[in-house]
Structure formats: C-alpha cells, structure tokens
N, C-alpha and C positions, 0 to 999 in steps of 0.2 A: 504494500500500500504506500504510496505517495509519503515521503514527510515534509510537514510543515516546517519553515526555517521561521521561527518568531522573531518578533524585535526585543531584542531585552534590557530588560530591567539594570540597568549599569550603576544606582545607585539608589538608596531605597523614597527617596523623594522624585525621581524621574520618571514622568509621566507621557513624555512625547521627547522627540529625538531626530534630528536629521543622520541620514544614510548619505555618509561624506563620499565615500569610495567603494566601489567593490573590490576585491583583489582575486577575483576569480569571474570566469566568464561560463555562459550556457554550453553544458556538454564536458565542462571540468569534471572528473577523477576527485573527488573529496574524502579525504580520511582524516579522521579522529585528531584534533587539536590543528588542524590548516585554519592558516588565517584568513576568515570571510570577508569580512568589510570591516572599516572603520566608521566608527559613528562616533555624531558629535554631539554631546551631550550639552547644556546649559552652562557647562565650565570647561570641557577639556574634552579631545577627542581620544573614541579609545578603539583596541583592535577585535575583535568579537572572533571568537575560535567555533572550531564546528565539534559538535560533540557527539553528532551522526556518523556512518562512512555512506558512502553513495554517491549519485550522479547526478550535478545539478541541472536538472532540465527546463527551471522557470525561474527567471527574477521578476520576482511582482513588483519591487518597487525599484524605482530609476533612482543613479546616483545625483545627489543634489537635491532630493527631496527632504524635505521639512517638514517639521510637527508627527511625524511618523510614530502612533499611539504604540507603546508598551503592547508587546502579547499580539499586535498585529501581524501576519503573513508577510514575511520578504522576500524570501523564495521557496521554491519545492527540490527537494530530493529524492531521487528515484533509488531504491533499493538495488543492491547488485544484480536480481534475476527479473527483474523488470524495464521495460522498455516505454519509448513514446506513447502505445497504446495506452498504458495502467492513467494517462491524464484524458482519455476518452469520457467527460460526462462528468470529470472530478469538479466540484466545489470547491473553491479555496477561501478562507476565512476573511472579513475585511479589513482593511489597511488603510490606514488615513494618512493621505500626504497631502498639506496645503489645503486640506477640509477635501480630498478626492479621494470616494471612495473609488476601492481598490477592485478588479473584475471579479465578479459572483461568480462566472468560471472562467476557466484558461481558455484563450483563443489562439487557436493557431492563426501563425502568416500569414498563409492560404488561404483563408475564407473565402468560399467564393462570394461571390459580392451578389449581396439580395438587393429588392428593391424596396425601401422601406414606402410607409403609407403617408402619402402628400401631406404635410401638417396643414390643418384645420384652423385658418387664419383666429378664430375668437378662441383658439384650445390654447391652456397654459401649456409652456415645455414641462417634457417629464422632470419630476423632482427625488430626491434622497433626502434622506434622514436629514432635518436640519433646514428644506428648502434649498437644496441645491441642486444642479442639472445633475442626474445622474448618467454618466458615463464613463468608459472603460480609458486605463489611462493612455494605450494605442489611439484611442477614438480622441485625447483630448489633443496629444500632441501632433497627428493627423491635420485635427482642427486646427491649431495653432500653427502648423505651418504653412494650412491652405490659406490663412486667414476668414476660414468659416466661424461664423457665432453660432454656437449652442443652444443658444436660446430662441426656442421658435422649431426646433429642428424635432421630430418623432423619433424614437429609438422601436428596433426592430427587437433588440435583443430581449433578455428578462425581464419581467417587471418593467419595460418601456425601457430598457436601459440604450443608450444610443451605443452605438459599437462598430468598428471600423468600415465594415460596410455601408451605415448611414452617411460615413462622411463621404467615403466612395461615390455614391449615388448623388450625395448633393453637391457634387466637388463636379459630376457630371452635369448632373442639372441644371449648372450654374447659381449657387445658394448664394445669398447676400454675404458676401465677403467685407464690408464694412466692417469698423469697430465700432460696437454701441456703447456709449457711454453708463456706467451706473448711472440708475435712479435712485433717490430720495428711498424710496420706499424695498428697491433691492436692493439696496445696502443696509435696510433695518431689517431683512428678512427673518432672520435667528431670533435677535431680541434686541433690546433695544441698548444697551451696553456692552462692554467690553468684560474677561478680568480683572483687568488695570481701572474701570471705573470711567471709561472713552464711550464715547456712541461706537457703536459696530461698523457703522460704516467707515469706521477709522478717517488717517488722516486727512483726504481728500473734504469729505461729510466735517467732520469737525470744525475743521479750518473754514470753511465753508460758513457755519454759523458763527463761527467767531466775525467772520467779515475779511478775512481774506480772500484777494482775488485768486481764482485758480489761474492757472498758469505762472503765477510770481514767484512759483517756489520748486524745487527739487524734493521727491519725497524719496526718501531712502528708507526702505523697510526692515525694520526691529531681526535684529538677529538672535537666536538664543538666549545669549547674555544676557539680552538686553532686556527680553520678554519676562525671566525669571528675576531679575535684580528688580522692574518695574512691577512688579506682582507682589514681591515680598513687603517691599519697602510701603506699598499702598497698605500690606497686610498689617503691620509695623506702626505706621503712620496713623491707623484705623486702631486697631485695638490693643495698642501700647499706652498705660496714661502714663506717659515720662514727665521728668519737671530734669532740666542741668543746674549744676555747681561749678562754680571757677575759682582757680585757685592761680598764685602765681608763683613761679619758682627759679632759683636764680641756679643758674647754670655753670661759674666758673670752675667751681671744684669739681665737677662732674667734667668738663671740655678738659681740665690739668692733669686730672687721670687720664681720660680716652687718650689724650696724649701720650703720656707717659707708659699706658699698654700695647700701645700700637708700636712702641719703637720694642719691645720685650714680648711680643706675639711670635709665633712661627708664621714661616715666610708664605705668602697668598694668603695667608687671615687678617682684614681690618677689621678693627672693629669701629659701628659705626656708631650714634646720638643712638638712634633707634632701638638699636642691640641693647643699650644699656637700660633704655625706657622699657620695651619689655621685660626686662630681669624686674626692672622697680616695680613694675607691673605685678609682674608672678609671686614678689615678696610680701606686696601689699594685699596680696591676696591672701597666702600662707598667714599673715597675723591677723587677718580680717575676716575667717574663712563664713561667718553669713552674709558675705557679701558674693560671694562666688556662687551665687545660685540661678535658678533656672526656676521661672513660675510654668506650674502646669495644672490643667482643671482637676487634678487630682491630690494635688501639695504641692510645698516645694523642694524642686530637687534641689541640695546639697554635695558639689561636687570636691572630689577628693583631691582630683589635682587643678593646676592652675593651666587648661589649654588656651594658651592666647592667642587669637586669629591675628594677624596683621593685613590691614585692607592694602592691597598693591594693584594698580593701575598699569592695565592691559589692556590692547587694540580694541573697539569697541566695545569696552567694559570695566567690570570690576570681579576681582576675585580675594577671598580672604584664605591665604596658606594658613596654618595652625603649628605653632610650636608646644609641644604634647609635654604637658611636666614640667614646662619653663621654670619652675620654682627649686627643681633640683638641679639646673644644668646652667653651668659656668658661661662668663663672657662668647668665651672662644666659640662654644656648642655653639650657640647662640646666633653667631656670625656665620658658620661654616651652616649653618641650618637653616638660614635666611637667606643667604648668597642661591644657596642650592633651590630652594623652594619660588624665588623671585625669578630665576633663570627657567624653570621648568614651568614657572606660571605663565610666565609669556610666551612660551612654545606651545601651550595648551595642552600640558604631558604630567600634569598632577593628576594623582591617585583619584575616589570620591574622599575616601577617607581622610586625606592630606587637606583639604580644604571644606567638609562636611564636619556640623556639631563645634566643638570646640565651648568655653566658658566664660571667654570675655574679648573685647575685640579693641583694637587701639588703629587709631586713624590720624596719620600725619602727614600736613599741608605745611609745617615747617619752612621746608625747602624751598615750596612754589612762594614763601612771602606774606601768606596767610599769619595773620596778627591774632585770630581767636575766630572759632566758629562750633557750632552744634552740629553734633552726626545724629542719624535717624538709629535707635538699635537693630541690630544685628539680630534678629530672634534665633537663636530663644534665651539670649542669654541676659542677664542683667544690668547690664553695664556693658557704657561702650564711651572710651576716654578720645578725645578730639587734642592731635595737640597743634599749637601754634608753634612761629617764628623764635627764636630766641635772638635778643637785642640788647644792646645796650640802652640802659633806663634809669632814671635817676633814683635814688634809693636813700632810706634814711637809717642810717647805722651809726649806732651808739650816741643818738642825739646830733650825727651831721650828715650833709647832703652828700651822698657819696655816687660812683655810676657803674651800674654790677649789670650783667647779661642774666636779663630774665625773659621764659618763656611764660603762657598763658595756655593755661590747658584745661578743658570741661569733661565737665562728667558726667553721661547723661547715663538717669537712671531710671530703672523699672518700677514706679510706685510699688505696685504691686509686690519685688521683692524685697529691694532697699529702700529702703525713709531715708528722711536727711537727714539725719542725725548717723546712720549708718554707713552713708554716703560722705558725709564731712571726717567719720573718721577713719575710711580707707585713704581720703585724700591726703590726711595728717602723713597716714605713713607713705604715700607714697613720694610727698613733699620732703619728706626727711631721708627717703635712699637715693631723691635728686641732689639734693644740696648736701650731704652727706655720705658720697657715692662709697666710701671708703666700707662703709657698713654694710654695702652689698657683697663684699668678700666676705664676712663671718660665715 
C-alpha cells in the first residue's frame, strides 16, 4: 500500500511550515535515514530524514511552498513490490500550501483532457473549505502560467474540483486570461480578521481603509518569522498585564575588568558588555529565585535554572538563542556560547530547543545608540530586561559633581508573576554585579 510522506512536527509549537527544498526527485530509490527535504520552520530550517525505504513516486507539495499544515501529505512512497498501478484510484490526505488544498487524488501527466461543462454565467466558482477555489495544485500552476483566472471556471474533477484538464479546455476555449482584481468582499471571504488582529484581506484591504493610495506602495509578504514573532507579540501584548522598572547603572568597573579579561582570555575568546550582562542576569536570578518564574492557568512554574534567551537580530526577523544554566557557567562559556549561537542564528541552523522555552530574556539596543526603551515579554517567561546605551553622565559622589558611564536598563515584568516590590529587588542585585563586577567571580 502506498505510504504517506507527512509534514512534520519539527518543534512542539509548529503548526504550519514551508517545504524549502527537496533533495530527492520522483522515481528516487529511498532508504531509511536519506535526507528528504529541508523545511523551514518559523526560526530555522531543518533537514527531515525518511524513516520509510521505498520509491518515491509523488511529490504533493512543490518546493517553495508555504504554510504547509503539520501531518499534511508531501509525498507518496511506493513499497518495494509495488509499482505505478498501486496509485490507481489512491486518495491522498490534504495538504495546505498558501491556503491550497492539496489533490483529493493523484493525477497523472497524461490525463486525457475532458471537456469540462460551460460555466453558468450567475453560478459561483466551485469553493473549498474556507471559501476558496478549489483546485488541484497542477491545475493552479497550469493556471498561472496560462494566465487563466479560477474564478468563474467549472471543475470536472471531485467534488467540482477544477483539474488540469479544465485548464486544458479553457486555455483552448480561449478563457478570460485577464487579472481580476480582489474584491472588498473576496478578501473578507474567511472572516473578517486576521491572527495578528488585521482585516483578512491583509495589506492591500487594510491600507486601503486607512486611506492609502494603492499603487504608492510595494507590499512584500510576511515571511515565517515574521508571521510567528507578529502573532506572539499580539498574544503578549493582549494578555500580559506588564507594568516596567528602570534602574541606572554605572558601568566603569564593569568596562576595567572586561578589559583587563580580555587581555588574560584564551586566544578567539572576547568577551563582550553583553556576556557579562547575562552572567549579572543569571546571578540575579540565582539570589532572587521567585522571580525566575513562568505564570500558567495552573500555578506558577518555578524554574531551577537561570535559561537566558538573548534577543539577536537576523535577516527579516528576530530570534532569541538561550544560554541553558547561565548561572553556573563562567565568562569564557559565556562568550564561546554566544559567538557560536549568534553565528548559527543567522545561518538559520539552530536547534528548536536552542532557541524554544528558556526563563528570562535580555534585549540590547546599547550598541545601535538607544538611550532607554521597553520590550514586549517574551512568553512565557517573566521578565524581560531592555538595556540601553552606556554614556558618560554626570553623577553625584560623595557630595560632588563627578562624570561616570552609566547605562539605563528596564525591566518589564509579569504582574501576574513578579510585583514591584519583587521586581525592585532582583534589580538591587543585578545593579550590584554591574557596578560590582568583581562579585560575579565568587
């Protein structure tokens, strides 16, 4: 019997997925651990192994497709003692790419080309789950390369489904090859919103009520990243009641060390601001440990160790690596684990688990100039520290005006798990292993 190739599950929050590449073609020889495709998941793409042996005789879904649901059908394998016949009549499961379902059966190349039945000028086009055209994804790219519209067009196949012969016949017919523009009311077909909180008819429709002219603008469409970092941050943004705390912290003793380790490090290790902010991170964690928690409709979780995300800025996006235990692991780790993690975040070659969970997150604009600003948290964790610029500023010690390099750093917290009052006193200690760095050695 036929096997199903699934899309899988590459992390346990992944719900949909673009099929970046295949690495095997129709009529491939496939055994046990061959690498199938690469898919690209919401952070990072990864390689998918076959866990079948067999003959791949169907790819359902095209490379470059998008949004490709969890447990959908990507391709078939054909058992060793079975041939092209055993897909005579087969059903294959449905597969979502780009809101397109996937063919309810396998079509060969061949079909001979039927004649479908004139469509019925006042008849709607046939629809799918959702109010969409339903057709086969041969039939769609057919379409799109004759420049035929779908819409208006009869399907011959299942259920009305349109299928490569319909294009066939209307490509002969001469079918309106025109592009129609969305309507108002076909871009609200689904519903009337987005995930992210948008009218459905996305950018074009939005913009549109806002009063921008169409044509003024270039719309570049939401990639991965971009779809999940905009979904969380709304979830975030929605049912987090955060309130920030700012603190300020003078930086010179912390800069005289980082110096002074840098020249007594082993040779390719710096260490950076950052590196050190994490450790002060992970320590103020360690003396403060109910603040390292996690609210869930159940309690709250209480974590053991200090994992600190660090937010790093990659090609359209964001990703947060996790340093796992930070609270027991030296400068040096520190550096050499953050070199490594920033380098493979921008290649898009981290783990889930390298950048999934974690218990606190730190976010720094420092560098770009940023003087003080608020981050959105990070669900699901507690606390999430925003740091600024560090500067020379004038300062008053021991009764006179003096000018020390101080940075500005918030701390936005999770009502729900930390108060202020718990909040003002992880920042005590994490004030005192900046200005104090010497104390992060004990």
């Amino acid at each position: 019997m036929p096997i199903e190739i699934l899309m899988p599950a590459l992390s346990p929050t992944m719900e949909e997925g673009t099929l970046a590449k295949w690495m095997v073609k129709e009529g491939d020889t496939i055994s046990s651990g061959d690498v199938l495709a690469e898919i690209e998941t919401d952070k990072a793409t990864m390689e998918v192994e076959a866990v079948e042996e067999g003959t791949l005789a169907k790819i359902l879904v095209a490379e470059g497709s998008e949004g490709v649901k969890v447990n959908a059908p990507i391709a078939i394998l054909l058992e060793e003692d079975e041939d092209a016949s055993a897909l005579e009549g087969y059903s294959a499961g449905q597969s979502v790419a780009r809101g397109v379902s996937a063919p309810a059966r396998l079509e060969p190349e061949s079909e001979p080309v039927k004649t479908p039945e004139s469509p019925k000028p006042a008849s709607r086009p046939s629809k799918s789950d959702g109010d969409r055209v339903k057709a086969s994804p041969l039939a769609k790219r057919l379409a799109a390369d004759a420049g035929i519209d779908l819409v208006g067009l009869s399907g011959s196949g299942p259920n009305g489904r349109i299928v490569k012969a319909d294009i066939l016949a209307a490509k002969a017919g001469g079918a309106q090859t025109t592009e129609i523009a969305p309507t108002h009311a076909m871009l609200h077909s689904v519903s009337e919103t987005t995930e992210v909180g948008m009218p459905l008819g996305g950018g074009a429709d939005y913009l549109s009520k806002m009063g921008v002219e169409p044509g003024s603008y270039d719309l570049i469409p939401l990639n991965n990243i971009q779809k999940v970092v905009a979904k969380r941050l709304v979830s975030s943004n929605n049912n987090v009641p955060d309130f920030p705390l700012q603190i300020d912290c003078e930086l010179d003793a912390l800069l005289k060390m980082r110096k002074e380790l840098n020249g007594q490090v082993s040779e390719g290790i710096k260490i950076s601001v950052n590196d050190m902010l994490i450790r002060a991170c992970a320590l103020a964690l360690k003396h403060v440990p109910e603040a390292n928690a996690s609210y869930t409709p159940d309690g709250i979780a209480m974590h053991k160790h200090a994992d600190v995300a660090v937010a790093v800025s990659i090609e359209n996006g964001l990703i947060t690596p996790i340093v796992r235990g930070a609270e027991n692991k030296g400068l040096s780790t520190i550096s050499a684990e953050m070199d490594d993690l920033i380098v493979r975040a921008k290649d898009r070659k981290l783990k889930p688990q390298e950048y999934q969970g974690g218990t606190f997150s730190i976010s720094n604009l420092g560098m770009m100039g940023i003087k003080n600003f608020g981050s959105i948290i990070n669900e699901p964790h507690g606390m999430i520290l925003s740091v600024g610029a560090g500067a020379p500023r004038p300062v008053v010690k021991d009764g006179a005006l003096a000018i020390a390099t101080v940075m500005t750093v918030t701390l936005t917290c999770d009502h729900r798990v930390v108060d202020g009052a718990l909040g003002a006193k992880w920042l005590q200690h994490f004030k005192r292993y900046v200005e104090q760095p010497i104390t992060m050695m004990l």
